[in-house]
N, C-alpha and C positions, 0 to 999 in steps of 0.2 A: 839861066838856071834859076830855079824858083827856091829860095832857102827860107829857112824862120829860125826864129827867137823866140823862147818862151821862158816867162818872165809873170812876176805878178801886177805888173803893167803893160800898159800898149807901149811899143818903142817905135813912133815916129822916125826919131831923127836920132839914131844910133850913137855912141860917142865911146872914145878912150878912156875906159876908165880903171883905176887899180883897184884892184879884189884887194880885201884884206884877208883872203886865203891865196895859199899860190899854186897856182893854176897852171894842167897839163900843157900848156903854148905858152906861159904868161902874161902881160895886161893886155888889156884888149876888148875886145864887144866879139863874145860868139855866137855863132850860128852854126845851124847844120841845114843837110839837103833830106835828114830824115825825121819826117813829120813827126811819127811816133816818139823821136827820139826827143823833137823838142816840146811835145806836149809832157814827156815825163819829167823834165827839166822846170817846165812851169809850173808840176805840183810841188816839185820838189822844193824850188824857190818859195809860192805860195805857203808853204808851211812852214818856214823862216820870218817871212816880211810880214808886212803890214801895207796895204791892204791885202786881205787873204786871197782874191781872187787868184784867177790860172787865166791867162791871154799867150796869145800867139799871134808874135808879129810876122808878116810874110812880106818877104822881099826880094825881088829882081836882082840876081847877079850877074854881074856881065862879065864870065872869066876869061874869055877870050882875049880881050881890050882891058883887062888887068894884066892877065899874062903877057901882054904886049909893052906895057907902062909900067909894070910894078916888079919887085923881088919877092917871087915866091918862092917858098919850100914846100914839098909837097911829098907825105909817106902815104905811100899805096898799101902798105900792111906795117903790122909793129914786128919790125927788125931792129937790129942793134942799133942802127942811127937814131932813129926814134925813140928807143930805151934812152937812151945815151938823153935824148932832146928834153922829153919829160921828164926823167929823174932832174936832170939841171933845172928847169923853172920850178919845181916841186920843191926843190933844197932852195928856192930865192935867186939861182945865177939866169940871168936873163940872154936864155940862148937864143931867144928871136929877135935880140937885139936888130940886127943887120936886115930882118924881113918884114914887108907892108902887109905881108898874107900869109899864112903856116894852113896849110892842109895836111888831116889824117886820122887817124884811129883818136876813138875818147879811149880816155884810161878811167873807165870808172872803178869802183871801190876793190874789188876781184882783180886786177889790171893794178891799181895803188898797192894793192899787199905786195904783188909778186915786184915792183917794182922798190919796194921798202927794201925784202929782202936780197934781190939783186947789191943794192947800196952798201948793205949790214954785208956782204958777202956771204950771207947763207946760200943762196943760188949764184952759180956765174952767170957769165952771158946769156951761154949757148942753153942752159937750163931754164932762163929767164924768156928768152924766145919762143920755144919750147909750149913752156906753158902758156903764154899769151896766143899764142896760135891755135889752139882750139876754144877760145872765147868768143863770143859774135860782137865785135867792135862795130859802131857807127861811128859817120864820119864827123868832124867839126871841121870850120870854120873859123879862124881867130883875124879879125881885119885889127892890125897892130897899129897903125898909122892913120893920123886924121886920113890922108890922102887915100889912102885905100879902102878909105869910109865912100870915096866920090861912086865907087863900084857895086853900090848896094842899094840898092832905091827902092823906099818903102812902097809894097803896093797894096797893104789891108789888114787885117786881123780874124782872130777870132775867138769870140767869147768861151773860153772850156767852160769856167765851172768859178763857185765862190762869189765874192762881195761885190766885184767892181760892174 
């Protein structure tokens, strides 16, 4: 399976690292399988960082022979388990503690509100799911463990746009 990373550098050689924001899987090196999704990630990082550029690393996944070797979770759409997954890494509790790999919906910002107020108890659950179901969610990637870093192997890049 072909994934990327986009990023305001090239990522070679992937690594575990902790966001000083807390993040829908929590720590970890993500990816996705949707190109689009990680060139919007590169701009969006690019106008944060230093250098300005936008890169897209491209990467060979082997999930077959992960799935075979590692502890994955994996949400096929955002249902309660998954509410439940991202509100926790978002509030700091490290619900991937126990997993090498987390697959499933991004919660971007549209997906964070309804999630906020799920927390706050303005929405319950089943309102919370509700809503998140007519959203167009792409998928991530979180490899949480050096070891399930071995399942990712870099195969190239590409220049979007900016300084580098």
């Amino acid at each position: 399976m072909i994934i990327y990373h986009g990023s305001n550098v090239v990522v070679k050689q992937p690594k575990i690292l902790q966001s000083e924001r807390m993040l829908d899987f929590g720590t970890g090196f993500y990816a996705t399988s949707n190109k689009e999704q990680a060139i919007r990630w590169a701009e969006r990082v690019a106008d944060r960082r230093e250098p300005k550029g936008q890169m897209l690393s491209i990467y060979e996944f082997d999930l077959e022979a992960a799935e075979r070797n590692l502890t994955i979770i994996r949400f096929d759409e955002p249902n309660s388990e998954w509410l439940d997954f991202v509100c926790a890494n978002r509030s700091g509790r490290d619900a991937a503690g126990p997993y090498d790999i987390v697959i499933g919906p991004v919660a971007d910002d549209k997906v964070y509100c309804v999630g906020q107020y799920y927390e706050h108890g303005v929405y319950d659950k089943n309102d919370a799911i509700k809503r998140l179901k007519v959203e167009k969610l792409f998928n991530q990637i979180l490899f949480h463990t050096d070891k399930s870093l071995a399942y990712c192997r870099f195969s190239g890049f590409e220049k979007l746009g900016g300084a580098n």
